[in-house]
C-alpha positions as CSV (number, residue, x, y, z in Angstrom):
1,X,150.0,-46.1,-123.3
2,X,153.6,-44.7,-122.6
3,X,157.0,-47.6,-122.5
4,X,156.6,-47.9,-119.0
5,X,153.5,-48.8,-118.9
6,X,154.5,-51.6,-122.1
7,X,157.1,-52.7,-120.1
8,X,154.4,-53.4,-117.1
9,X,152.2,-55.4,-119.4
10,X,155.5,-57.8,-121.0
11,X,156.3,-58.0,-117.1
12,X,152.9,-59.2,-116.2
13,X,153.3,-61.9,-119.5
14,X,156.3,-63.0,-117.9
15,X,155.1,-63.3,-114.7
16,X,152.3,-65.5,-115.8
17,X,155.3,-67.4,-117.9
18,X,157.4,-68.0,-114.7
19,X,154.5,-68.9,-112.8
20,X,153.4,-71.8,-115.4
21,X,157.2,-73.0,-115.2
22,X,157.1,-73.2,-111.6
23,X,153.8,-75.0,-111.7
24,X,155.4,-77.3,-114.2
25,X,158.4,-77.9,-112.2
26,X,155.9,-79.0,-109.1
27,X,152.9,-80.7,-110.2
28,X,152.0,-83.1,-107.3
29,X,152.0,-85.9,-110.4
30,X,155.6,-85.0,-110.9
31,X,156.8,-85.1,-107.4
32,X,154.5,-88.2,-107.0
33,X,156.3,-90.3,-110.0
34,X,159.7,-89.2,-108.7
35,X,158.6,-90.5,-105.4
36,X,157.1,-93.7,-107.3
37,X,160.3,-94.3,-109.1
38,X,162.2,-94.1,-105.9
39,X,160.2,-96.9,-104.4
40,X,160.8,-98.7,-107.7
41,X,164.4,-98.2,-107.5
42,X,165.1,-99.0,-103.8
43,X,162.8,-102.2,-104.4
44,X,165.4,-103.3,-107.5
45,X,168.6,-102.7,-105.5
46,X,167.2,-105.0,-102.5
47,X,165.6,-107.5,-104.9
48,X,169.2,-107.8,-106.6
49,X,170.6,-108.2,-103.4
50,X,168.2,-110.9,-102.3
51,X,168.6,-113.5,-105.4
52,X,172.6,-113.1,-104.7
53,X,172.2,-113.8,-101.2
54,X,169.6,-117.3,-102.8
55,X,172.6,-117.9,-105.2
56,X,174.9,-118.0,-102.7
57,X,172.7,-120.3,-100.1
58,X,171.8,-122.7,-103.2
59,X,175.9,-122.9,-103.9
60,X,176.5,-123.9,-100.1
61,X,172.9,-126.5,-99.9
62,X,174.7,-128.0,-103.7
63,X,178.2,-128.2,-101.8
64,X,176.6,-129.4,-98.1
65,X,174.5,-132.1,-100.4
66,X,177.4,-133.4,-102.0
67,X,179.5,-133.8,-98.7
68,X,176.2,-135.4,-97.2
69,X,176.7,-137.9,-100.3
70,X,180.0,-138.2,-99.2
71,X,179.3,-138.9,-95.6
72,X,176.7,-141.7,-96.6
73,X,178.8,-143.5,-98.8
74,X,181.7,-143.7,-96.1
75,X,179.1,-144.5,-93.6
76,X,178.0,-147.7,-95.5
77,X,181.8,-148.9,-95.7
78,X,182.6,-148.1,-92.6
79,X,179.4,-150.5,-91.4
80,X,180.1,-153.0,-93.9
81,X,184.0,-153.2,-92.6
82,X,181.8,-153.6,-88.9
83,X,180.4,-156.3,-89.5
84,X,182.8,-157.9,-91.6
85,X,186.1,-157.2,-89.1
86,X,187.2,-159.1,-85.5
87,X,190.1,-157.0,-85.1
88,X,189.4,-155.1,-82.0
89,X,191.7,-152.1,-83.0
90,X,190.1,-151.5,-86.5
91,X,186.4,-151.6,-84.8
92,X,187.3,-149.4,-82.6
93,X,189.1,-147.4,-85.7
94,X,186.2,-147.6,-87.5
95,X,183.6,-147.3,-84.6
96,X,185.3,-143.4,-83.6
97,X,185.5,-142.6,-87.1
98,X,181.5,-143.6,-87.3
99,X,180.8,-141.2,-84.4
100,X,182.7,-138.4,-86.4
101,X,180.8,-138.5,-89.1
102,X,177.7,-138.9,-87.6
103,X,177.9,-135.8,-85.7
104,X,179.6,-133.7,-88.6
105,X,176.3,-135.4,-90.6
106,X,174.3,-133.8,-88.2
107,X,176.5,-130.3,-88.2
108,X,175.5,-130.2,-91.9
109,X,171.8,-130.8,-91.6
110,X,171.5,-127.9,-89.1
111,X,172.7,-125.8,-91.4
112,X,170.8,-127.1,-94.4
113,X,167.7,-126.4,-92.0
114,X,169.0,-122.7,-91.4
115,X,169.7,-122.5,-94.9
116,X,166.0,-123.7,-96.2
117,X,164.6,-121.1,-93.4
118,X,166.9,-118.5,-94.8
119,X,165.8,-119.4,-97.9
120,X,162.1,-119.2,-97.6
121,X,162.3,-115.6,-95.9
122,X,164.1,-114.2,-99.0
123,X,161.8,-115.9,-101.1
124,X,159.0,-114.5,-99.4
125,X,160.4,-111.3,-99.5
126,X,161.4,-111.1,-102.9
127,X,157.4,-111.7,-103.7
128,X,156.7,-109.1,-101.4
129,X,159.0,-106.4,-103.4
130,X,157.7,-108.0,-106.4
131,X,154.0,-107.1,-105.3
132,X,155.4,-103.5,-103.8
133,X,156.7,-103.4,-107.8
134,X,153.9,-104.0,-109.4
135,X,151.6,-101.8,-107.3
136,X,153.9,-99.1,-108.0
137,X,154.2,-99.2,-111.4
138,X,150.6,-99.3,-112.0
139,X,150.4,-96.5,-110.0
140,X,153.5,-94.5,-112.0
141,X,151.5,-95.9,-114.9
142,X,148.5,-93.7,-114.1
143,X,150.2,-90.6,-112.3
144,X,152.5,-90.4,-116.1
145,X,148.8,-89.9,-117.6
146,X,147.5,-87.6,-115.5
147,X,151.1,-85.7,-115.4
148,X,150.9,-85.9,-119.5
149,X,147.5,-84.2,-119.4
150,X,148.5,-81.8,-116.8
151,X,151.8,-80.8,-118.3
152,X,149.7,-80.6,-121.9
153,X,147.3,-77.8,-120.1
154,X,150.4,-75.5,-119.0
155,X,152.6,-75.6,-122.0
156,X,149.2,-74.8,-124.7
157,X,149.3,-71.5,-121.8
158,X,152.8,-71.6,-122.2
159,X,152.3,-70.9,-125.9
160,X,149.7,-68.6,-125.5
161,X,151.7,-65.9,-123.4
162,X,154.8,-66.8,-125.1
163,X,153.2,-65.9,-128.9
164,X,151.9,-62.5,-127.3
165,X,154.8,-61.5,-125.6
166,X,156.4,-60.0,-128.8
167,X,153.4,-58.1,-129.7
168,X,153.8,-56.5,-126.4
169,X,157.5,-55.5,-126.8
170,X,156.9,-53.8,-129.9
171,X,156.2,-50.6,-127.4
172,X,158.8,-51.3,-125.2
173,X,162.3,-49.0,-126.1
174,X,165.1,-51.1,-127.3
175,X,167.0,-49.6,-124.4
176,X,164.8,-50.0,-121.4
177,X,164.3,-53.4,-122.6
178,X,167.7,-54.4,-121.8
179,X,167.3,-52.8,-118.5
180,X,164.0,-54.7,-117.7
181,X,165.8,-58.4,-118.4
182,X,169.0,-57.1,-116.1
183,X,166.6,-56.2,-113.6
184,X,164.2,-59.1,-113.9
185,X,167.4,-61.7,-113.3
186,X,168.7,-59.2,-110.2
187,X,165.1,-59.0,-108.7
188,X,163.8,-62.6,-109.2
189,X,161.8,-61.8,-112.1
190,X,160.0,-59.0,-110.9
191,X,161.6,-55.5,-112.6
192,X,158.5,-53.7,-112.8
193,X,155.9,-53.0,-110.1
194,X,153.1,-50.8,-109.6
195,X,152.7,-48.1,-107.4
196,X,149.1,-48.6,-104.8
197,X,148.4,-45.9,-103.6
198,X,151.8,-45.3,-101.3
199,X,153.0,-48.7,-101.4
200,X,155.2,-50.6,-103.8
201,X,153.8,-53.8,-104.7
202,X,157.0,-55.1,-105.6
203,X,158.2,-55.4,-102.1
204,X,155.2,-54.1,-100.2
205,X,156.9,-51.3,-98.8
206,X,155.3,-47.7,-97.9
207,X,157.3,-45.3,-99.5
208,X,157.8,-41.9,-97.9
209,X,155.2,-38.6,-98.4
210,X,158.7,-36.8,-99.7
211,X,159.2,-39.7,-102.6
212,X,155.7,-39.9,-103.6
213,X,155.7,-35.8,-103.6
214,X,158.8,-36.0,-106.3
215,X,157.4,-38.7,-108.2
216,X,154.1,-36.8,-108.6
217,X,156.3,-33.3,-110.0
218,X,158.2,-35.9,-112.5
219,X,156.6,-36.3,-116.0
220,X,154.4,-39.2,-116.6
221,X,157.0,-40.7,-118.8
222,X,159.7,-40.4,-116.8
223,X,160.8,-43.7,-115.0
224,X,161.3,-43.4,-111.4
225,X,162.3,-46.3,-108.8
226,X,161.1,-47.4,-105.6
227,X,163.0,-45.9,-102.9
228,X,163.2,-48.9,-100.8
229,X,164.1,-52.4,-103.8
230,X,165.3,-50.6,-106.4
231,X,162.2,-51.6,-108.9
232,X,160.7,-49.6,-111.8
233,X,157.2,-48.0,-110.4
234,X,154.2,-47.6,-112.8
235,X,152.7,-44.9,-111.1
């Protein structure tokens, strides 16, 4: 087993590493629980938003209430002064000052009404984005298990590769070695590729009856490239 052919089995070790990380990195429990969290997150934000907006109609039903009180109380003078005056300018005074707060009484209990409708749609929509909560979370609950167990699978075959990969370098040359990692991070990971028949299976290219003929006169431990990506052929 010459370098080359080393270097192709630490490549194949690190192929299998990059394709556990990948795996990792896009477990449908992963992408699920980011998704979940999302849901969880936006449901927060509008929640906060919806007991500011309550706060804000409870402040104006506390302030309407005690103007209501108001309105009552100056009501009942104003009827007691009615009944209790002759004067035909102060009834009248006190008759148009009557019908002004009557209708501003009214003005206020419209609103209250909008308010209380107002009211019992954010209510009922808070308890819907508290149910939409809960749901989710009992669902993030059981995707973190599955994504725990998953996540356990690939990193024990994680440590498998990664506690054989220096048993493989030992026949790699200290030199090539460094060329393999340059390579590996200008190719995408893959440095080394093997040569099928007349095709490179690095980037699936045929290469041409000239190149294969001067591979074939070069020594088996020479180290030849594909003519077409640049990567290190075992032939």
């Amino acid at each position: 087993m010459n370098s080359l052919e080393h270097l192709y089995a630490v490549q194949q070790i690190d192929s299998a590493i990059d394709a556990l990380r990948h795996r990792r990195a896009h477990l449908p429990e992963l992408i699920r629980r980011r998704e979940l969290d999302a849901v969880i997150d936006d449901a927060g934000r509008r929640r906060v938003g919806i007991v500011a907006r309550l706060s804000e109609l409870e402040g104006s039903v506390t302030n309407r209430d005690a103007e209501l009180t108001a309105i009552a109380v100056r009501r009942k003078e104003l009827d007691r002064r009615l009944a209790s005056s002759s004067v035909p300018r102060e009834l009248q005074g006190f008759t148009d000052e009557l019908a002004v707060l009557v209708e501003r009484q009214r003005g206020i209990e419209d609103l209250e009404l909008e308010a209380m409708e107002q009211v019992e749609s954010l209510e009922a929509e808070r308890g819907r984005l508290d149910d939409l909560v809960a749901s989710a979370q009992a669902e993030r609950d059981q995707v973190a298990a599955a994504l725990s167990a998953a996540e356990e699978i690939i990193s024990r075959e994680l440590d498998d590769l990664t506690s054989r990969r220096p048993g493989t370098i030992d026949g790699v040359d200290a030199g090539l070695l460094v060329r393999y990692d340059k390579m590996r991070e200008h190719f995408g990971g893959i440095a080394v590729a093997r040569l099928d028949k007349n095709r490179c299976d690095g980037c699936h290219l045929e290469i041409s009856a000239t190149e294969l003929d001067h591979m074939k006169r070069e020594p088996a431990e020479a180290l030849v490239e594909c003519e077409h990506c640049g990567r290190l052929l075992l032939r």
